[in-house]
C-alpha positions in Angstrom: 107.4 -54.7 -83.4 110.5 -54.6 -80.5 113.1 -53.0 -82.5 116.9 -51.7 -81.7 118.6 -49.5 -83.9 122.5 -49.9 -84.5 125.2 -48.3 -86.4 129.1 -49.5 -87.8 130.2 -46.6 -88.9 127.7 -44.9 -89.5 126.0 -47.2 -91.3 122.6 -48.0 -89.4 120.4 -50.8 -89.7 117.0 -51.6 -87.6 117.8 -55.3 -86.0 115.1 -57.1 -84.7 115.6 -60.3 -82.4 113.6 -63.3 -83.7 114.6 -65.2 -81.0 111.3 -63.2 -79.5 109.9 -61.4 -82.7 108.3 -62.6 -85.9 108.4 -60.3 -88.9 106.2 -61.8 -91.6 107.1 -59.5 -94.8 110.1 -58.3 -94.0 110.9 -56.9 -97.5 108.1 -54.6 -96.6 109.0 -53.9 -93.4 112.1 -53.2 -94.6 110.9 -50.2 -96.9 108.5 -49.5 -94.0 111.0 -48.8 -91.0 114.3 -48.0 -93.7 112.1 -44.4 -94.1 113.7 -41.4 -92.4 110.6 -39.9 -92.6 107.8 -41.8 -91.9 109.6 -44.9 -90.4 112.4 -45.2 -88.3 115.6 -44.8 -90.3 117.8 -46.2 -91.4 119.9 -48.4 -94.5 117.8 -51.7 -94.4 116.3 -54.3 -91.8 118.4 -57.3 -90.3 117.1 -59.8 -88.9 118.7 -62.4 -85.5 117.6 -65.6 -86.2 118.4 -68.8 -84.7 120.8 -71.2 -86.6 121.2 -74.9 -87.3 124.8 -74.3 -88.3 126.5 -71.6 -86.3 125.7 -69.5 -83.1 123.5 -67.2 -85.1 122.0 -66.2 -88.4 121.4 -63.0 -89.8 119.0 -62.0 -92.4 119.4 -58.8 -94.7 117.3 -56.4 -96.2 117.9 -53.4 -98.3 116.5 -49.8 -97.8 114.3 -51.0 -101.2 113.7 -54.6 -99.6 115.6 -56.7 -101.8 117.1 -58.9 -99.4 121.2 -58.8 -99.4 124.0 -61.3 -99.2 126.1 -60.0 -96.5 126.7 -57.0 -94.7 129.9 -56.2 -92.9 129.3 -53.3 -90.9 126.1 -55.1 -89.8 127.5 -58.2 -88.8 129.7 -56.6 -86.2 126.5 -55.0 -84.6 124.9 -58.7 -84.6 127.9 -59.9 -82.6 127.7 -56.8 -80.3 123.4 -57.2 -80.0 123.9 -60.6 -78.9 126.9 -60.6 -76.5 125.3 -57.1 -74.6 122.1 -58.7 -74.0 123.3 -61.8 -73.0 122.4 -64.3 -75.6 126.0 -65.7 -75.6 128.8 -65.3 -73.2 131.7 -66.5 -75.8 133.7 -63.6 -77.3 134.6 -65.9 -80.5 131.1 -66.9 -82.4 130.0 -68.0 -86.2 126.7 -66.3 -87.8 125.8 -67.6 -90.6 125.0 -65.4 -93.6 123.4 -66.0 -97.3 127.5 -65.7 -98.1 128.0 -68.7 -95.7 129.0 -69.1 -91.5 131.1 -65.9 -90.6 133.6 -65.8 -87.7 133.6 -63.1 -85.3 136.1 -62.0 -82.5 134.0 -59.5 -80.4 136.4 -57.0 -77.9 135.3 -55.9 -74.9 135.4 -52.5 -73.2 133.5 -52.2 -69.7 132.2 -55.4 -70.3 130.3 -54.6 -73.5 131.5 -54.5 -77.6 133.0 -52.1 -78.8 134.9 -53.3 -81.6 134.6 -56.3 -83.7 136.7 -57.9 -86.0 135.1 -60.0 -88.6 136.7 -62.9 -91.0 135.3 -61.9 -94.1 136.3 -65.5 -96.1 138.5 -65.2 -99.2 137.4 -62.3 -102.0 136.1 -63.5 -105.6 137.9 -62.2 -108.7 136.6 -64.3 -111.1 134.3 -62.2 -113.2 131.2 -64.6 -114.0 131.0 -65.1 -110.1 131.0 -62.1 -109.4 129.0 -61.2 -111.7 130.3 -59.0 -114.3 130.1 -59.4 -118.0 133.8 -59.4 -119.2 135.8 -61.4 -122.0 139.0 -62.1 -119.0 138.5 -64.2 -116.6 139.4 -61.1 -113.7 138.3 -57.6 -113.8 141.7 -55.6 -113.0 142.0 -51.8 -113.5 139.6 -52.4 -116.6 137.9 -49.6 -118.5 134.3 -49.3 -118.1 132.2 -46.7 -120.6 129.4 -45.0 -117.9 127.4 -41.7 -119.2 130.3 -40.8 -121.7 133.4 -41.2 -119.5 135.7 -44.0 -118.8 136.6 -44.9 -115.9 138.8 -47.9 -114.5 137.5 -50.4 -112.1 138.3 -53.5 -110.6 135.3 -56.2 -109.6 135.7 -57.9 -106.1 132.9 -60.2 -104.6 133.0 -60.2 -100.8 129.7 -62.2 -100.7 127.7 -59.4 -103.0 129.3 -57.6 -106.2 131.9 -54.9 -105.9 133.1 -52.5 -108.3 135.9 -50.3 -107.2 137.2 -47.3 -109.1 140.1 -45.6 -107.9 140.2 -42.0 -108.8 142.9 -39.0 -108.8 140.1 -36.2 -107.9 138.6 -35.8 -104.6 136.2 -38.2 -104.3 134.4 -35.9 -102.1 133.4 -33.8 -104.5 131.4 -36.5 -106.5 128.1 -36.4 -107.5 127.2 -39.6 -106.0 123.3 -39.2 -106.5 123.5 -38.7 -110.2 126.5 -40.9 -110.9 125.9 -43.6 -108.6 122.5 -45.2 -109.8 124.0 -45.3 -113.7 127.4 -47.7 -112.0 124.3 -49.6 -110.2 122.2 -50.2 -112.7 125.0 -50.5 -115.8 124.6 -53.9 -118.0 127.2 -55.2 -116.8 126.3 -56.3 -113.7 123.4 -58.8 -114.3 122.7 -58.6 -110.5 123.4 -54.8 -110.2 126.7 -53.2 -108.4 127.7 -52.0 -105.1 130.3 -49.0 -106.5 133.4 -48.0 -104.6 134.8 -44.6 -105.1 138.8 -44.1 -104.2 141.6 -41.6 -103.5 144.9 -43.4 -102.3 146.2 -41.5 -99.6 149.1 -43.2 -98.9 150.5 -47.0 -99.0 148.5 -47.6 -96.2 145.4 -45.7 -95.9 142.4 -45.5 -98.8 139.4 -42.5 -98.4 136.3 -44.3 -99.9 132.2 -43.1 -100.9 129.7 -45.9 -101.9 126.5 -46.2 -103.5 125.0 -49.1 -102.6 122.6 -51.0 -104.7 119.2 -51.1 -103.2 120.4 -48.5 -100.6 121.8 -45.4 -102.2 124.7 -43.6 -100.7 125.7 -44.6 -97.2 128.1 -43.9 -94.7 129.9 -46.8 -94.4 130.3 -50.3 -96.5 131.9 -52.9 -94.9 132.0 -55.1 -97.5 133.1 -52.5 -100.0 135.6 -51.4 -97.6 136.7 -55.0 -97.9 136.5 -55.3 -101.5 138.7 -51.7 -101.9 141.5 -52.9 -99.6 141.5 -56.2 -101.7 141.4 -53.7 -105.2 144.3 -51.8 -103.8 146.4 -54.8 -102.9 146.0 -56.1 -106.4 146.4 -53.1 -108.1 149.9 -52.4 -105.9 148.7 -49.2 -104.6 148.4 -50.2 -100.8 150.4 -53.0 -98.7 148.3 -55.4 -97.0 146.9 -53.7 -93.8 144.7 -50.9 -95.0 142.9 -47.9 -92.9 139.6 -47.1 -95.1 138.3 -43.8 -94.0 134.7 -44.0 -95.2 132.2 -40.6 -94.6 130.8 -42.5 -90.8 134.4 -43.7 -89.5 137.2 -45.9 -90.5 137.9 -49.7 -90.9 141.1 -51.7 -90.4 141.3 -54.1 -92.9 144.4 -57.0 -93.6 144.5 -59.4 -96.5 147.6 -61.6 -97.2 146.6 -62.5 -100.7 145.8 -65.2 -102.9 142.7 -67.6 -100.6 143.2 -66.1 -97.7 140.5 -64.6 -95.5 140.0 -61.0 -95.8 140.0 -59.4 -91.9 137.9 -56.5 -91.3 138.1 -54.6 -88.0 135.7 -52.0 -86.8 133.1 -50.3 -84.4 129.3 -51.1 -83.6 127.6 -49.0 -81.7 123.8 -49.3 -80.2 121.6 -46.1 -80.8 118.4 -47.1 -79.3 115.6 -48.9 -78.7 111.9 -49.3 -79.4 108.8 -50.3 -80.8 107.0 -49.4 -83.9 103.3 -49.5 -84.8 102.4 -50.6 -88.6 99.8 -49.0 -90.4 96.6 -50.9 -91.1 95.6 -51.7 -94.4 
């Protein structure tokens, strides 16, 4: 299998093109290649597809091989993969997602992408879409009970589930590998959690860790960075153009409220190509 690996932020994903490629399991393959070990490396699979109903499609699987909703950081590297090796010329294209048809602005630097900025669509705060079990209707600086300690989180759906909890110590510091799969796994979330861990820096810029469901800790979210700017706006911490500085680089991310699309800007970077052999059976 012709593969390319790609990174936003530091989060890294192995894309295949299915213009040219035909993965048959790919929740294995997924688990297969995701392996820093004996695969390739990486936070999940995504897979370019053609589309009836935008330019492109994308296709997500987890490091596990549950397949996921959207991804934010991995849409920007769709848009760059498919603009660098000519598959479009147009700097403005749709790829449609699980989470519905996604619009892309794609900059240019030396005539290849080096940024992307993405419109997300409007966040969710209404709890049973989300979903999180709640007697409100919206999850707001709510206290949630996880391995003896209450915490306060806000639930934000940016096309998958999103708990954010901001936090007064360094978030740095956290024991993400013990804490993180008891937030993922909590019965509250029906459909498990993608967690969000926060330290305001100022009115304008957030420092964030995630544990992703199905993946574990990664570098970057871009979803989740979404879903924390959108958590700080409605929590009056932040105004409504946020820096998120995540552990693999920083998003810029604008929301004016109420429906209104949720803009993430960032970087996507290629790493490199190859091929992979599968064992047999």
């Amino acid at each position: 299998m012709k593969f390319t690996k790609m990174q936003g932020a530091g989060n890294d994903y192995i894309y295949v093109n299915c213009f040219e490629e035909e993965v048959k399991n790919p929740s294995e393959v997924s688990k297969y290649v995701s392996d820093r070990h004996f695969g390739i490396g990486g936070d999940g699979l995504i897979l370019i597809k053609p589309s009836e109903c935008a330019d492109f499609e994308m296709a997500i699987y987890n490091a596990d091989g549950s397949q996921g909703e959207m991804c934010g950081n991995g849409i920007r590297c769709v848009g760059k993969y498919v603009y660098d090796r000519g598959m479009t010329d147009k700097t403005s294209i749709s790829v449609n997602t699980l989470d519905g048809v996604k619009y892309l602005d794609l900059m240019l630097e030396g005539g290849k992408v080096s940024k992307v900025k993405v419109d997300m669509g409007a966040p969710c705060l209404v709890a049973g879409q989300i979903p999180v079990t709640a007697d409100t209707e919206q999850v707001i600086d709510a206290p949630i009970e996880v391995a003896g300690r209450t915490y306060q989180m806000t639930a934000v759906s940016m096309g998958n589930p999103h708990c954010v909890v901001f936090m007064e110590e360094d978030v740095r510091k956290l024991d993400l590998a013990a804490i993180g799969p008891l937030f993922e796994n909590h019965p509250r979330f029906p459909r498990r959690i993608n967690t969000e861990f926060v330290n305001v820096i100022d009115e304008s810029t957030l420092r964030m860790r995630v544990w992703e469901r199905g993946s574990g800790e990664t570098l970057a979210c871009g979803t989740g960075a979404c879903a924390t700017a959108v958590a700080a706006i409605v929590n009056k911490k932040t105004g409504h153009e946020v820096n998120v500085q995540l552990l693999g680089g920083e998003l810029e991310i604008s929301w004016a409220g109420g429906e209104a699309s949720v803009y993430m800007t960032g970087p996507a970077a290629t790493v490199f190509d190859g091929e992979i052999e599968f064992p047999q059976d």
